[in-house]
C-alpha positions as CSV (number, residue, x, y, z in Angstrom):
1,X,-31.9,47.1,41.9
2,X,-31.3,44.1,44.2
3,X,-30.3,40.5,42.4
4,X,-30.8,38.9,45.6
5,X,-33.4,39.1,48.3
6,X,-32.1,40.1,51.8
7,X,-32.7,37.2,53.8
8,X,-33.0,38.7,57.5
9,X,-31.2,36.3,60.1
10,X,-32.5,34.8,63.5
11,X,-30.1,36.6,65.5
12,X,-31.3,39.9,64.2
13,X,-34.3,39.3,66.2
14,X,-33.3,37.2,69.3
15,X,-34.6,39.3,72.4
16,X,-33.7,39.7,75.5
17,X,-36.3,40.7,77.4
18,X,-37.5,37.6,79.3
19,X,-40.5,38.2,81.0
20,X,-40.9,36.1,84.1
21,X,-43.2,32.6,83.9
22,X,-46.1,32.7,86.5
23,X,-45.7,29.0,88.4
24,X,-46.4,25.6,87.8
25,X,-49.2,24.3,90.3
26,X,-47.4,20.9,89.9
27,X,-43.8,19.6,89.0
28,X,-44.4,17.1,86.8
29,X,-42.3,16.3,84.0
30,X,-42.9,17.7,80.3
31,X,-42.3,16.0,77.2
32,X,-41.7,18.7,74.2
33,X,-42.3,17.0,71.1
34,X,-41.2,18.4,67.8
35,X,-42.1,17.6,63.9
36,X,-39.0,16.6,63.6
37,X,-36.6,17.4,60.6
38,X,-33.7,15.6,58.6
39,X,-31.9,18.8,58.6
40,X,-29.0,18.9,61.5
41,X,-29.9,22.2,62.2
42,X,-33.6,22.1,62.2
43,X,-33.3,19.4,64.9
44,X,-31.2,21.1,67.2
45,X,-33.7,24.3,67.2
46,X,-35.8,21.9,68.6
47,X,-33.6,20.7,71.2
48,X,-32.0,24.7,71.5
49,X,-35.5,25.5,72.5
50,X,-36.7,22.8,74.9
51,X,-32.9,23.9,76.7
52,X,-34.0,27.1,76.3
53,X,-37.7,26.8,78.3
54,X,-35.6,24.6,80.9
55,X,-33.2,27.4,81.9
56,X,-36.3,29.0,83.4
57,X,-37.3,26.7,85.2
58,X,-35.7,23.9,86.6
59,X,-38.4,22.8,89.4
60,X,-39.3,19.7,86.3
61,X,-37.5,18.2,83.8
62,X,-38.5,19.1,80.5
63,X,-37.7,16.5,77.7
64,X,-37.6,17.3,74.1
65,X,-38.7,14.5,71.5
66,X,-39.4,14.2,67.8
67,X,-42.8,12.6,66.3
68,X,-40.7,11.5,63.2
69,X,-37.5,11.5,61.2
70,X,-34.6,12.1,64.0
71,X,-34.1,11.5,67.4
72,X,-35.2,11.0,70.3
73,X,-38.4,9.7,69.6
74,X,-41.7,10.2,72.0
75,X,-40.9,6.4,72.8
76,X,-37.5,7.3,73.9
77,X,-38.4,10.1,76.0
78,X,-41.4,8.0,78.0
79,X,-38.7,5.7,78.7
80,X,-36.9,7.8,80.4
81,X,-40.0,9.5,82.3
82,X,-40.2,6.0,83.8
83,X,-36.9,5.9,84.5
84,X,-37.2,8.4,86.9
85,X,-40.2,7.3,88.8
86,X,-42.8,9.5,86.9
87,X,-46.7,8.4,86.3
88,X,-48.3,11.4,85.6
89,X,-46.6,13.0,82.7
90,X,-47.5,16.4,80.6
91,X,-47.4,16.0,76.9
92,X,-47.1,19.4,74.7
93,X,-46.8,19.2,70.9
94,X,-44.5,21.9,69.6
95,X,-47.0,22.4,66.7
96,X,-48.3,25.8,65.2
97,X,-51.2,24.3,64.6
98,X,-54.0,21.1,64.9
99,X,-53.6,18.9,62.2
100,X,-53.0,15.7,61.6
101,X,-49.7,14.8,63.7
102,X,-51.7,16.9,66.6
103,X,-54.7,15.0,66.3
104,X,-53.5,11.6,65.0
105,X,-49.7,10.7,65.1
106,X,-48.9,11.9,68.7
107,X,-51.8,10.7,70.0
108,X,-51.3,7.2,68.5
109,X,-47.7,7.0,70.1
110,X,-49.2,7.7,73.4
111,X,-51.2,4.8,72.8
112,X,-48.3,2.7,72.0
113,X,-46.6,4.1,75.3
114,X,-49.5,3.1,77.2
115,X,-49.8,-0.3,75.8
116,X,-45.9,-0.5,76.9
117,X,-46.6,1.4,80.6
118,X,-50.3,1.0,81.5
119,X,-49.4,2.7,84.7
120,X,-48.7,5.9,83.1
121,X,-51.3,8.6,83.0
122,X,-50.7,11.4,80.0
123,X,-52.2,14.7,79.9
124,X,-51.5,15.7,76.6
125,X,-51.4,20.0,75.8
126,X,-53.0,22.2,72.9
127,X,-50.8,23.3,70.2
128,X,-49.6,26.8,70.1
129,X,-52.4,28.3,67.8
130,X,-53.4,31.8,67.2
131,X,-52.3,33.8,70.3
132,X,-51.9,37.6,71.2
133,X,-48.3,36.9,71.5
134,X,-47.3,35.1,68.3
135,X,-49.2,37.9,66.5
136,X,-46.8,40.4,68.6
137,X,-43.8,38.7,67.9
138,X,-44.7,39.2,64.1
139,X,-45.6,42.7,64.6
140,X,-42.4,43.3,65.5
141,X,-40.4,42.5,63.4
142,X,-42.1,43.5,60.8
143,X,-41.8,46.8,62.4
144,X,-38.1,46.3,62.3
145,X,-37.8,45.4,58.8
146,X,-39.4,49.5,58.3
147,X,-36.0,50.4,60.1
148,X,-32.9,51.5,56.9
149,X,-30.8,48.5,57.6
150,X,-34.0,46.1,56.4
151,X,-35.4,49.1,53.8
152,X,-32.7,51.2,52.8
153,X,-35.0,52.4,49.4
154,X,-37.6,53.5,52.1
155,X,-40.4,51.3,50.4
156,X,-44.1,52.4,52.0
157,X,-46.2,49.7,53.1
158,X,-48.6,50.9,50.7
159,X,-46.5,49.7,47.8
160,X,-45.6,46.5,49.6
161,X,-47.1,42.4,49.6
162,X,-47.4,40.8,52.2
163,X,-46.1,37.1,51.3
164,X,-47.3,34.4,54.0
165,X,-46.4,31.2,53.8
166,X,-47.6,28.2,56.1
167,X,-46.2,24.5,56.3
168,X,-49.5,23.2,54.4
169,X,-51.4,20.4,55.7
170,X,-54.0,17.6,55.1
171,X,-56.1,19.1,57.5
172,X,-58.7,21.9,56.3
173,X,-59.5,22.9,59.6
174,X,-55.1,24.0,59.8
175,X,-55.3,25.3,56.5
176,X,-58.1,27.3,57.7
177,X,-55.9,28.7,60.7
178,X,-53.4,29.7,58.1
179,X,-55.3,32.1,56.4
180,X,-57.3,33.7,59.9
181,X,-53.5,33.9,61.3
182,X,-52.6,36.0,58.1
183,X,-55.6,37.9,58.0
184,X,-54.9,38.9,62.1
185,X,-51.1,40.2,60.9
186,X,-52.6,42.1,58.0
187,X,-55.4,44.0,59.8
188,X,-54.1,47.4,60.3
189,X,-50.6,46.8,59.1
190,X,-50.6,49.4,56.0
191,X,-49.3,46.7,54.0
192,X,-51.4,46.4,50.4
193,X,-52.1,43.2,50.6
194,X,-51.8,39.8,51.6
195,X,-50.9,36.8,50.0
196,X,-51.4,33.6,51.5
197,X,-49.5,30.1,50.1
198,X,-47.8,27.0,51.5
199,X,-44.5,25.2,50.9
200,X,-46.1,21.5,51.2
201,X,-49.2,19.1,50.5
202,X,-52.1,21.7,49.8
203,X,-52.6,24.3,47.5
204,X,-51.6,27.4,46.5
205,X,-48.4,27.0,46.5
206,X,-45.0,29.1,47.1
207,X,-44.1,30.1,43.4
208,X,-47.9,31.0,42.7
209,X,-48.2,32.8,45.5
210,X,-45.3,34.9,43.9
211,X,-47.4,35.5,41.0
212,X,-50.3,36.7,42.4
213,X,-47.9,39.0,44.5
214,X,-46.6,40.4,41.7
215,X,-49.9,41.0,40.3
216,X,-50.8,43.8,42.3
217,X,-46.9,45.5,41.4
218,X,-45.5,45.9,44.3
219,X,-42.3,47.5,44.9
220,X,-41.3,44.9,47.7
221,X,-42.6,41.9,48.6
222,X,-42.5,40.3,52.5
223,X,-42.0,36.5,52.6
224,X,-42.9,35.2,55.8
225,X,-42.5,31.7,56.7
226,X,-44.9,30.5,59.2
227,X,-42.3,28.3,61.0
228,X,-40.8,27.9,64.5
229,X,-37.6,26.4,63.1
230,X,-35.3,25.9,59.8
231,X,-35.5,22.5,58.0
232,X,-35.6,21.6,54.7
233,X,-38.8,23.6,54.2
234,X,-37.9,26.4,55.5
235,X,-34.3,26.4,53.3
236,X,-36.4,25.7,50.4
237,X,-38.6,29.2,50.9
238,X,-35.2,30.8,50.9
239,X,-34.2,29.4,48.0
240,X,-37.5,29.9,45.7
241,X,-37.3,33.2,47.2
242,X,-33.5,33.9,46.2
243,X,-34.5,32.4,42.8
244,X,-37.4,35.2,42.6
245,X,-35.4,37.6,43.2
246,X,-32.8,36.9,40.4
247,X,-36.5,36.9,37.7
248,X,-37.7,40.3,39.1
249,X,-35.1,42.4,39.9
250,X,-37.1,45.2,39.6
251,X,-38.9,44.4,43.2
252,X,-37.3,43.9,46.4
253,X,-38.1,40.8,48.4
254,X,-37.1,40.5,51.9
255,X,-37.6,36.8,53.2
256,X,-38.2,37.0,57.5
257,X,-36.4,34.0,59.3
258,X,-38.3,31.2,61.7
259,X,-39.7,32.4,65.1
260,X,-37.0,30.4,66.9
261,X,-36.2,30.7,70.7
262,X,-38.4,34.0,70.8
263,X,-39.8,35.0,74.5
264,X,-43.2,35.5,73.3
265,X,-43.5,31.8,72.8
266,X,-42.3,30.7,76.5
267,X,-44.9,32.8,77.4
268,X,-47.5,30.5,75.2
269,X,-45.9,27.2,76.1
270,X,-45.9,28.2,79.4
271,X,-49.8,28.7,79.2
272,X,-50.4,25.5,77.3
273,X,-48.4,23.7,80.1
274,X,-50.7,25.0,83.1
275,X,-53.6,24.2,81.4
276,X,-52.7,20.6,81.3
277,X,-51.6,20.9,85.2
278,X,-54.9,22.2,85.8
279,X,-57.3,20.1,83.2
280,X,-58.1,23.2,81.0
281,X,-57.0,22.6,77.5
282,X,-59.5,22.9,75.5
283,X,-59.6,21.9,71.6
284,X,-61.5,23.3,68.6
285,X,-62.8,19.6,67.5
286,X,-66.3,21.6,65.2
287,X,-64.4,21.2,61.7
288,X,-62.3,18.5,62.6
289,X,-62.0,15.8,60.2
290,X,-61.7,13.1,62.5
291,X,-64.9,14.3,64.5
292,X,-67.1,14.4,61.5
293,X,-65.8,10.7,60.9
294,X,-66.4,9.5,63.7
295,X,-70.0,11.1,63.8
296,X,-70.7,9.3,60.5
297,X,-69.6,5.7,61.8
298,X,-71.0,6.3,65.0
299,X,-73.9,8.2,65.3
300,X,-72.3,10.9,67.5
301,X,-69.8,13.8,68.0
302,X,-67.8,13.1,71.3
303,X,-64.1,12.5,70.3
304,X,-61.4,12.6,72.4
305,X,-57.4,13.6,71.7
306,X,-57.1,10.0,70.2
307,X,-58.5,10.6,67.0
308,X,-57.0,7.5,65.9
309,X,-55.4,3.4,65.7
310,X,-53.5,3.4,62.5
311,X,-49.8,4.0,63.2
312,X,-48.1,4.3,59.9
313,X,-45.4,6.0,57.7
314,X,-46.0,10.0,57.9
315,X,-44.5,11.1,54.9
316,X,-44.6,9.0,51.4
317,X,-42.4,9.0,48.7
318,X,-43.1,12.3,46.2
319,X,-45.7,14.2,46.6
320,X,-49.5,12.9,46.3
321,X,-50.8,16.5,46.5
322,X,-48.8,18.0,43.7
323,X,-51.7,19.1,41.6
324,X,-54.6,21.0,43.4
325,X,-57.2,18.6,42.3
326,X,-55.4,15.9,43.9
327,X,-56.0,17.7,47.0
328,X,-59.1,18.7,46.5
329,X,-60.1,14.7,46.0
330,X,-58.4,13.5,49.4
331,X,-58.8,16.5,51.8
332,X,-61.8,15.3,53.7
333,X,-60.6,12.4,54.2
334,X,-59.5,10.5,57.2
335,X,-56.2,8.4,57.2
């Protein structure tokens, strides 16, 4: 039996099959902005990436950014937009999903940029979200991990868990995402169940969504971290996972790496970056937190992309949300 899980690598699944990008109706400049990570190597993903999308095409510049904790920062990059002459800049966060850095942090740097340029006019993209494609790129490599190299004990489906693990947010409406995203992979996938859990803020979290796993006694379990690229989170599901492994020998738990410079996703960034060429992105604001404040204060539900005017630490010391009912107290809450 297996004392350690097999931890699949990125370059197992890097593809080659680049599928041309339709064209830009413009060529103005993109800013790529990442979480941001204080892991090296989660940082230059980011940076990998934005390099990556620029190599096909080179009619704009494309400048990568970080929200938070490394840099460049969004600041940084707008500073060198102006440098070149640019007004009109596209703005794409490099976020799985709308929570509160979509909705609140990015938007209040733009702010701040405007304050320091008032000349500069932002048109600022959707996040990646739940697309055809990201649910292909999963499909396929969870078809690969089927092939002997990934399953040499030939392990059905029907005897495996499904293991899916998001970034967690303070957002319910992102949370929410999580579980339809997982529910979309496990439709028609064979696989007995799945388990949904997060690594950060909400709840349930990574090691008790091991224990329901094992609950249903698998034979293997699939972790899948919901991430575009390593960090400390994602090296932390590795190692809870490789701990795991080492308590229940008896099942074999196969941890999936980060999407990383997949084509799939040029194809959605490439989408999201149109539609803010052509004033089309278009934002699910019904369960948004910061709508349903901002109805309460003001009588009304417009909102726009600045769901904010705080500009504040993102990340405090410890963690605020390490019991559920903690969570449970602030999750409706605004900032």
């Amino acid at each position: 039996m297996p004392t350690h899980p097999i931890i699949t690598r990125i370059s197992d699944f890097v593809t080659s099959d680049v599928t041309p990008l339709p064209e830009l109706p413009a060529r103005r400049p993109l800013l790529l902005i990442g979480h941001g990570s204080r892991d090296p190597e989660g940082r230059q993903h980011l940076l990998d990436f934005a390099s990556a999308y620029q190599a096909l095409d080179r009619s704009r510049p494309v400048i990568p950014c970080f929200l938070e904790l490394t840099t460049p920062t969004i600041l940084d990059a707008v500073d060198q937009c102006v440098a070149q002459g640019y007004t009109d800049i596209s703005v794409m966060p490099v976020l799985l999903f709308a929570a509160r850095h979509n909705k609140f942090d990015v938007t209040n740097e733009l702010d701040r940029a405007r304050r320091r340029y008032p000349q500069l006019t932002f048109h600022y993209g959707r996040h990646f979200g739940i697309t055809p494609e990201i649910l292909d790129l999963w499909h396929q490599r969870l078809q690969q991990l089927d092939e002997p190299r990934y399953n040499p004990r030939g392990i059905a489906r029907d005897d495996t868990v499904l293991l899916f693990v998001g970034r967690g947010a303070s957002d319910p409406d992102a949370n929410g995402d999580v579980y339809k995203m997982a529910r979309l992979l496990w439709e028609g996938s064979g696989y007995q169940t799945v388990e949904i859990c997060f690594i950060g803020i909400t709840h349930p979290r990574l090691d008790v969504g091991f224990q329901r796993a094992r609950l249903y006694q698998p034979k293997r379990i699939v972790v899948l971290p919901y991430f575009l690229f390593t960090g400390v989170l994602v090296k932390k599901i590795i190692d809870i996972t490789s701990q795991q492994q080492v308590e229940c020998p008896g099942i074999e738990i196969t941890c999936l790496p980060e999407m990383g410079r997949h084509p799939n996703l040029m194809q959605v960034l490439r989408r999201r970056e149109i539609e803010t060429q052509r004033g089309q992105v278009q934002m699910n604001c019904e369960l948004c937190k910061f709508r349903l404040a901002a109805v309460s204060i003001n009588g009304h539900g417009h909102h726009g992309h600045d769901h904010g005017h705080h500009h504040g630490p993102h990340h405090s010391s410890g963690d605020p949300y390490q019991q559920p009912q903690q969570y449970h107290q602030r999750a409706w809450q605004v900032p």
